[in-house]
Residue, then its C-alpha position, 0 to 999 in steps of 0.5 A: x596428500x604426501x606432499x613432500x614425499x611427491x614434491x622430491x619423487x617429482x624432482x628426481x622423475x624431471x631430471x631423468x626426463x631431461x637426461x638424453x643418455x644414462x649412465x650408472x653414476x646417473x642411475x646411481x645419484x638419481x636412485x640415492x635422491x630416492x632412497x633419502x625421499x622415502x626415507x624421511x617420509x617415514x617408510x619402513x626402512x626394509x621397504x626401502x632397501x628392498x625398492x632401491x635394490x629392486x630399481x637398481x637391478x632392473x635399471x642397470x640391466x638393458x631394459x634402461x640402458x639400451x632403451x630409446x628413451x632411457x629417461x622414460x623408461x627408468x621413471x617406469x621401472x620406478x612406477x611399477x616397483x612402487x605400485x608393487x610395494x602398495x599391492x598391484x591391483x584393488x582389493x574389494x571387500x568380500x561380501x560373498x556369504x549368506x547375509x548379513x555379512x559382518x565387517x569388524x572394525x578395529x585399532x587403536x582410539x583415535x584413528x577414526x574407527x568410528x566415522x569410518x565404520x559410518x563412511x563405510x556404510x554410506x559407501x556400501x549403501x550408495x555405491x554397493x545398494x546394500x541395506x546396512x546397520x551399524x553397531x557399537x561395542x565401545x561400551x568405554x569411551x564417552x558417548x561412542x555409542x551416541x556418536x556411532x548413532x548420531x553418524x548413522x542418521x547422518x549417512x541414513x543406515x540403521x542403527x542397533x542401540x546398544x548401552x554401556x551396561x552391556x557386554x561388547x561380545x552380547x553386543x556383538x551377537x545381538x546385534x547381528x541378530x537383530x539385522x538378520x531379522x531386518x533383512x540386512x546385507x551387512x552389519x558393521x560392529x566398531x570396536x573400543x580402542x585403546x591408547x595402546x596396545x594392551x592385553x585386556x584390549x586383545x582379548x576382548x577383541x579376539x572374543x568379539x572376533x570369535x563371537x561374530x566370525x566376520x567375513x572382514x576385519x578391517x583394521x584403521x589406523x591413522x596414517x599420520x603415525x608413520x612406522x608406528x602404524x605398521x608396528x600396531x597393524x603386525x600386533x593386531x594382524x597376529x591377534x585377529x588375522x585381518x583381511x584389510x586395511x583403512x588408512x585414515x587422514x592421509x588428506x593430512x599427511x605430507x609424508x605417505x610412510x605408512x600407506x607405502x609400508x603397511x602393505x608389503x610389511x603385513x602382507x594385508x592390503x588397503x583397501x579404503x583411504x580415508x580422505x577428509x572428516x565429511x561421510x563421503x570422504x572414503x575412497x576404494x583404494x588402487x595402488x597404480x592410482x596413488x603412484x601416478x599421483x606421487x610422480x606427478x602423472x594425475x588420477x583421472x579416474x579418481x576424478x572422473x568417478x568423483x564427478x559421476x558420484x557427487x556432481x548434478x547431471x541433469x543440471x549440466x545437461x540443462x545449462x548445454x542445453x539453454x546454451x545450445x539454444x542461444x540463450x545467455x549465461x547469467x550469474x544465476x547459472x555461475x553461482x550454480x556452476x561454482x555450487x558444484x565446484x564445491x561438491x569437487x573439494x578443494x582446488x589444490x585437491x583437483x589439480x593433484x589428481x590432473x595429469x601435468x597439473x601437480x605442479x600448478x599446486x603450491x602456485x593454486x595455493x599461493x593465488x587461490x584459496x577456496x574461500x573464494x568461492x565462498x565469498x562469490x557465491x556470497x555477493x551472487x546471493x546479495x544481487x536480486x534475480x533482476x542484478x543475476x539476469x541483468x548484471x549491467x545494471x549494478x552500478x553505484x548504490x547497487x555494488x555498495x548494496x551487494x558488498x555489504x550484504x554479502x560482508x565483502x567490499x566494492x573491490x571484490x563486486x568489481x572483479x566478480x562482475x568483469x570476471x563474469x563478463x569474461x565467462x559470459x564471451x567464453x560461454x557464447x563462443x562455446x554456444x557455437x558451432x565448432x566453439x570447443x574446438x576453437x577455443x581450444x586452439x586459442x588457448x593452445x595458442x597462449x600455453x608455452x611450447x609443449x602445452x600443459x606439462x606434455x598432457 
């Protein structure tokens, strides 16, 4: 996500690492570069002038210039003033009333209100242990109702049933009724949106908003709508006063103007970006998180909590194990391994979030694309359990065998099969005695001077 915003901070952030002294024309250049970045990705341009002035001030005074490592310290300065912009620190949802608490959801149609009220849910179920329902007051839009339901099964929450014959503020009340009765720790209400905003629209949402007095409303909006986003969030902030902030489809946004204008603009934070289209694809928002990503420094705490949420423990722990004692890795355990690496999303997305890697993206994207372990795990599953514990034995018939089954060629079986032979040596050495750590000196070995981007 924000790709071209990141792509040119990046640039400037390198060329004020190579510079040994700074000066104030350098200060000067390097911060125009800035402004002219986050400019063309669309971010408010009070924001703009507020953050260069702000960089200016400090970067000219001795806090730069007097530094041992200037270069440094500038690129700091830069880091703390934009996490300044997007708010300093994670704002949590305030669940802290007699249940059930009430999360209003609303915006404008299109900006995924629906799927993240069902992405909410899942999140609060899984991470939070909250027992939850959702509800429909879209009593306009085509099988929103239905859609709202159909995601509900999804994510496994319950589901209040509502019609379009009923009233959105009916709906409302009954439906928090209903979860008190069923003991609930939070209910959802999504709204109806418009393709604008309009007065019959306001009314009926301030009416809801009254009628069920939530403890959060929390306002979606597409992040792809640059300023417009934040325009609409200041109307709708005037009319319901909102506690926060969903960003929807920032995964498709190379620019990040609105995730970097929404905040100081409205004075509301985000809380939650929405990441992709599957139900797990909500992440809790930190400010400091997305602005070590957008100059080129990684999240590996994302990662980390990413891997403790969707990765198999006990099957890692089993394969250390079975290596531990001696016993050989077979394809069986490879197509397991790469089964995992797919819970993890797409590579691009993981190097992204590696300290140093984020360069390593467009490379990842040119030599790599995820349908590759697709079509891996697809010739595994066209050898018989015999070919995945035995791999020697695939010659001939057998690889023309595999390649049809799995609709690929000899070609593709060929580079599975030597690349396989490549992990089984890397997994052995692990399997030994001091096997990481020597493995990690052989690959510090083939890295050029410095390592991998100074990590």
């Amino acid at each position: 996500m924000f790709e071209n915003l990141s792509d040119r901070l990046r640039g400037v952030v390198n060329k004020l690492t190579g510079q040994g002294r700074l000066t104030e024309d350098n200060i000067k250049d390097s911060l125009r570069e800035v402004r002219m970045a986050l400019l063309e990705a669309d971010v408010a341009l009070d924001v703009v002038k507020s953050f260069v002035e702000q960089v200016k001030t400090r970067a000219l005074g001795q806090e730069v210039l007097g530094s041992l490592t200037p270069g440094q310290t500038l690129i700091k300065i830069v880091n703390d003033e934009l996490t300044q912009i997007v708010g300093e620190e994670n704002k949590t949802l305030d669940l802290t009333v007699e249940p059930p608490a009430v999360i209003l959801m609303a915006g404008l149609q299109g900006s995924g209100k629906t799927t993240s009220a069902a992405k909410l849910a899942k999140w609060l179920k899984e991470t939070e242990n909250k027992k939850v329902m959702v509800a429909s007051a879209d009593v306009y839009r085509p099988a929103a109702i239905l859609q709202l339901q159909t995601l509900a099964n999804e994510v496994d929450v319950s589901f209040f049933q509502s019609t379009e014959k009923d009233k959105p503020v009916n709906i409302a009340k009954s439906a928090i009724s209903e979860a008190k009765k069923q003991a609930m720790d939070v209910v959802i209400i999504d709204t109806a949106g418009r393709l604008h905003i309009d007065d019959d629209m306001m009314s009926e949402i301030k009416q809801i908003h009254h009628a069920a007095n939530p403890i959060e409303t929390l306002f979606v909006i597409d992040s792809m709508m640059g300023q417009d986003a934040v325009t609409t969030a200041k109307a709708f902030d005037e009319a319901l006063a909102l506690t926060g902030i969903v960003l929807t489809k920032v995964d498709g946004d190379s620019r990040g103007g609105a995730a970097l204008s929404v905040r100081q603009v409205t004075g509301k934070p985000i809380k939650f970006l929405g990441v992709g289209e599957k139900t797990d694809a909500l992440e809790p928002f930190f400010p400091d998180r997305l602005v070590s990503r957008l100059l080129g420094m990684g999240d590996m705490m994302s990662l980390i909590e990413e891997a403790e949420r969707k990765l198999d423990k006990q099957k890692a722990t089993n394969l250390a194990k079975k290596l531990k004692k001696g016993k050989g890795f077979t394809l069986e355990d490879y197509r397991g391994q790469l089964l995992e690496m797919k819970k993890m999303g797409n590579l691009t997305g993981l190097l992204d979030k590696v300290p140093g890697m984020g360069n390593l993206k467009q490379m990842a994207a040119d030599k790599i694309d995820d349908g590759m372990i697709k079509r891996t795990i697809a010739i595994i599953d066209s050898m018989t359990i015999h070919e995945r514990h035995f791999p020697a034995v695939i010659r001939g018939s057998r690889k023309k065998r595999i390649a049809a089954g799995s609709g690929t060629n000899i070609q593709e079986v060929n580079k599975l099969l030597k690349q396989f032979t490549q992990m089984q040596k890397m997994m052995k050495k692990l399997s030994k005695k001091g096997g990481m750590s020597r493995m990690m000196q052989s690959m510090q070995g083939m890295m050029p001077p410095g390592g991998m981007g100074g990590m």
